[in-house]
Residue, then its C-alpha position, 0 to 999 in steps of 0.5 A: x500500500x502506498x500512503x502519501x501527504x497531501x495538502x488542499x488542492x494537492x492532487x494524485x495522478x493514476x496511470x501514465x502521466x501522459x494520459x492518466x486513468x484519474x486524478x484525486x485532489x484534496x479539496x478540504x480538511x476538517x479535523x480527522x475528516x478529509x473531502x476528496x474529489x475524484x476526475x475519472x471517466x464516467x465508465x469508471x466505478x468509484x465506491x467507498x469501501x463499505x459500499x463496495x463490501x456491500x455490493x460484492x457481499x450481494x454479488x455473491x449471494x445466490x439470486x431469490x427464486x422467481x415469484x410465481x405468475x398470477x393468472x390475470x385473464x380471469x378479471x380481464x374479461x369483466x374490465x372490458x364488460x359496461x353495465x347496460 
């Protein structure tokens, strides 16, 4: 893991310099609370870690059953029909 300083408006770059994969700059600092920005395309997934747990924890679940149809064409004869 690579830990590094940085301080407000200080940024990473990820990838090759010459066409980075994303920036992250340090847009503020409050107490032991750090506000990041991230610059990636759109395409690119960004999650904090507990969120990113969450999802993979539900990935690996297996799907609910499918719930059974109910048979609708008994009631739609009747809908159509006007008293005379």
């Amino acid at each position: 893991m690579l830990a590094l300083t940085r301080r407000i408006g200080e940024e990473v770059v990820l990838g090759d310099p010459n066409a980075p994969l994303g920036r992250i700059r340090v847009v503020d600092i409050h107490g032991d609370k750090v506000r990041l920005a991230f610059d990636f395309p759109r395409e690119v997934e960004i999650n904090r870690k507990e969120l990113a747990d969450e999802k993979r924890r539900e990935a690996q679940q297996p799907p609910p059953p499918p719930e059974p149809e109910e048979d609708q064409n008994e009631d739609d004869s009747n809908e159509d029909s006007q008293p005379e």
